[in-house]
C-alpha positions, 0 to 999 in steps of 0.5 A: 725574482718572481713569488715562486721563485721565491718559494722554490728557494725558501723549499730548497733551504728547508730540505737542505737545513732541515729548518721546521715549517714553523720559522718565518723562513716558510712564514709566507708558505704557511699563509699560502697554504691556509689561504688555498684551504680557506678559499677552496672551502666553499667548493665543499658538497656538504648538504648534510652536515653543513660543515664545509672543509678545505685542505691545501697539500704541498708537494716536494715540487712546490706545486699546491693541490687542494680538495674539499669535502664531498658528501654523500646520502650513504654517509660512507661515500663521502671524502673527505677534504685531505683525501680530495687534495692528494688524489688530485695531486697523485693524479697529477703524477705527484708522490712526495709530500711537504705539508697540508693546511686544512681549515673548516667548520660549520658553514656560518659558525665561528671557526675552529680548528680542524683536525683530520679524522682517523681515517685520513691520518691513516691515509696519510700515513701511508703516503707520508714520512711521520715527520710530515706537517699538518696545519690546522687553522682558525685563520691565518694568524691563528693556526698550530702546527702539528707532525703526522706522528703526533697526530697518528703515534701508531699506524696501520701497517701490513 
């Protein structure tokens, strides 16, 4: 059974059990998913503030997107990392989403975590169910993992 395969499997028996991400069943899909943040950060455009940020996002197929931060001189043009990643997804015709692990910090500067901003977590609101998971990670062994409605207990809605 190829990595995938094994993957596809461990997604099936956390939608089917209702098994929360942090077990060691999805341990290996933690990892994955911050390794894919940390590496994808150095694709960040970030000349202003020199804070580089990855985000790798989950669909419910099993598939991985990931996004970086892009900067702009009129500071509101930006995007940011988690808003990159699920456009990309979106694009690709996904639209139900399992997890996102983001990871980012000051290029050359010990890492913290790395919280989405309020106008991510409204984004996200909007595409996600309040049970969906963020993961925030210093490395791949030190992260926390919080649900959408802890991060965002109200949301905007119309």
């Amino acid at each position: 059974m190829s990595e995938s395969d094994k993957n596809a499997d461990e997604l099936m028996i956390y939608k089917k059990s209702g098994l929360l991400l942090e077990q060691n069943l999805l341990k290996n899909t933690i990892v994955r998913l911050i390794e894919e943040a940390m590496t994808v950060r150095y694709h960040s455009y970030a000349p202003y503030s020199d804070f580089y940020v990855g985000a790798a996002l989950l669909t419910e197929s099993g598939r991985i997107f990931t996004g970086v931060n892009v900067e702009n001189a009129s500071y509101p043009v930006g995007l940011c990392a988690e808003r990159s990643a699920f456009a990309a997804a979106i694009s690709a015709g996904e639209r139900i989403f399992e997890a996102i692990a983001i990871y980012g910090g000051e290029n050359g500067k010990e890492i913290g975590y790395c919280f989405p901003c309020g106008m991510c977590r409204q984004f996200m609101s909007e595409l996600c169910g309040k049970d969906f998971r963020v993961i925030v990670a210093k490395s791949y062994h030190d992260y926390r993992i919080y649900q959408l409605k802890e991060l965002l207990p109200y949301t905007f809605e119309l």
